[in-house]
N, C-alpha and C positions, 0 to 999 in steps of 0.2 A: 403239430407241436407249436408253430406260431401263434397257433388264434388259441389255444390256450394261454400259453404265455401274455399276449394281448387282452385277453379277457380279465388275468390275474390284473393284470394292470391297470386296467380300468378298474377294477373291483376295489384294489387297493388305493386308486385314488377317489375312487366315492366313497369309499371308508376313512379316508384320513381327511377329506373336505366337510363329511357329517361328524367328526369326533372335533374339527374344528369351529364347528357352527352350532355343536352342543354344547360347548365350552365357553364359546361366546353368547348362545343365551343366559347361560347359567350366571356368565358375568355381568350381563345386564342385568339379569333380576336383580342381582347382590347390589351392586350398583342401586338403585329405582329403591330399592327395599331401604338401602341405608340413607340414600337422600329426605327418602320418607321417614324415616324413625329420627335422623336429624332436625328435618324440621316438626315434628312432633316434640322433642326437647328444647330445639329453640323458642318452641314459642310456648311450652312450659315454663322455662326461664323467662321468662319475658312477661310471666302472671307474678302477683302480687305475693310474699314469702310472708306478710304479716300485716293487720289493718289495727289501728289500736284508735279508738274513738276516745275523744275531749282528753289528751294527752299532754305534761308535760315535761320537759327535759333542762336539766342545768348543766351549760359546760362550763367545767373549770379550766382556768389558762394553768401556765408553764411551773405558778407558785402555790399554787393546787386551791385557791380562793377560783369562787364562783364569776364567773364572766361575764353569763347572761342566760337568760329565759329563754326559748323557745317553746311555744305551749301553741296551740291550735282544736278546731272541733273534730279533726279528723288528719290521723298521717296515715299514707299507703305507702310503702318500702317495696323498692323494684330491685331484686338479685342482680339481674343480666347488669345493670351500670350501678349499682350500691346505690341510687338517690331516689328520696323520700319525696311526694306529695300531700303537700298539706291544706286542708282546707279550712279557711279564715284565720291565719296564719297570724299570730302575735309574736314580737321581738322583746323585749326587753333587756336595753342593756347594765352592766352592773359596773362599771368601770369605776375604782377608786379614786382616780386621779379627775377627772371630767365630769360634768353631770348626765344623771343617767339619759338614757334615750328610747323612746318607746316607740313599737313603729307595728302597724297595722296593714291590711291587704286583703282580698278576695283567695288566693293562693300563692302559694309560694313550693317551689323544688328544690330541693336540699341537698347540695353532690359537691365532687371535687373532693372526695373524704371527707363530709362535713364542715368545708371552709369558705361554700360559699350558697347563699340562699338569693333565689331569684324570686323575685315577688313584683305580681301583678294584680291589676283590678286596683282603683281608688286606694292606692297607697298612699297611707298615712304618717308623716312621720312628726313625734313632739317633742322637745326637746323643753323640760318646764323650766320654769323664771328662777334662776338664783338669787341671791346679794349680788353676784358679781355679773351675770351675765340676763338678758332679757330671754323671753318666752322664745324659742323657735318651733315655727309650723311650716312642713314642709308638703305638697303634693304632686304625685305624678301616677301618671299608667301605668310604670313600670320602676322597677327600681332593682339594683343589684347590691349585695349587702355580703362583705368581706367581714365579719364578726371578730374573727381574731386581728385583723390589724387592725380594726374600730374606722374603716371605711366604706364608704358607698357612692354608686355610678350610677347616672341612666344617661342615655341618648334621647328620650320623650321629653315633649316638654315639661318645666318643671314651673311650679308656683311656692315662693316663699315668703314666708311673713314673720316677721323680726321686732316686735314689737306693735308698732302703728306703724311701720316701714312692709313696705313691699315689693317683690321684685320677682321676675318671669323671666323665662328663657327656654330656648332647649339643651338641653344637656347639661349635665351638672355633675362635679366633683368632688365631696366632701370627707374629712376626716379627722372623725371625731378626738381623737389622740392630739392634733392642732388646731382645732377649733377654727379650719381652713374650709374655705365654702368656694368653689368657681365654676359659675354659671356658665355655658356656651351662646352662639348663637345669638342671634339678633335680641333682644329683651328691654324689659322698662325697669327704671328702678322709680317708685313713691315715697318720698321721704317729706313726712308731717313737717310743719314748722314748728321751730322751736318756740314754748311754751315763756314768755317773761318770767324772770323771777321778782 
């Protein structure tokens, strides 16, 4: 009567260690299978949701008039963080009050909800000659461009020309809304001599 009962007992606990250890495969698979099918959507999300070749776009500010240009030879728009890559990336700005400002580049990413475009490669920037104000030309490796508040940063060094005036640095902070320019960093300033009248 023991060694049956002993026998039961081993039996019942090999059967409750194999219903344990089928349950626990079963939740591995699940597991393995869902990491799998996750990362098969993450990196779905992570491919391109639209490509729109020689594209351009006008935003309008807060009084529903036009702002400025963004036009380029190619945008790629990425889901997973909403920001655009563009390639040969044109600014134009439209600002009423300032004169406009054009600004050029190899690429530029377009994120932060569309409020801020980073642009790299031979960054160009021009700012044409008024009555009131002279030519500015501006260059650097890299530049960061805040469009709605009519500003822009870089930490790279920068080269600007102001006329027959010149000036170098690294790092620069300007804002077109103030007609405010501040150079960082070690730099020269060239200033022509003034011409007799």
């Amino acid at each position: 009567m023991r060694k049956r009962t002993a026998h039961r007992w081993q039996l019942t606990v090999i059967m409750v260690v194999g219903v344990f250890v089928a349950v626990g495969s079963f939740w591995l698979v699940q597991v393995v299978n869902q990491s799998g099918q996750q990362a098969e959507i993450d990196q779905f999300r992570n491919e391109p949701d639209y490509i729109i070749d020689r594209f351009s776009t006008v935003r309008m500010n807060k009084l529903g008039q036009p702002a400025y240009i963004v036009s380029g030879d190619k945008l790629t728009h990425r889901p997973a963080d909403d920001s655009s890559l563009i390639d040969k990336p044109y600014v134009h700005s439209l600002s009423g009050d300032q004169p406009p400002m054009n600004i050029h580049a190899q690429t530029a990413v377009v994120d932060q909800n569309n409020t801020r475009v980073k642009l790299s490669g031979n960054v160009d920037v021009l700012r044409p000659a008024t009555p009131q104000a002279q030519e500015l030309r501006l260059k650097s490796s890299t530049l960061t461009v805040y469009p709605d508040e009519e500003r822009m940063e870089t930490d790279a060094p920068v080269e600007m020309n102001s006329g027959r005036s010149t000036a170098t640095g690294t790092g620069m902070k300007a804002n077109n809304a103030t007609r405010q320019i501040t150079l960082g960093g070690r730099g020269t300033i060239t200033v022509p001599p003034r011409t007799a009248h």
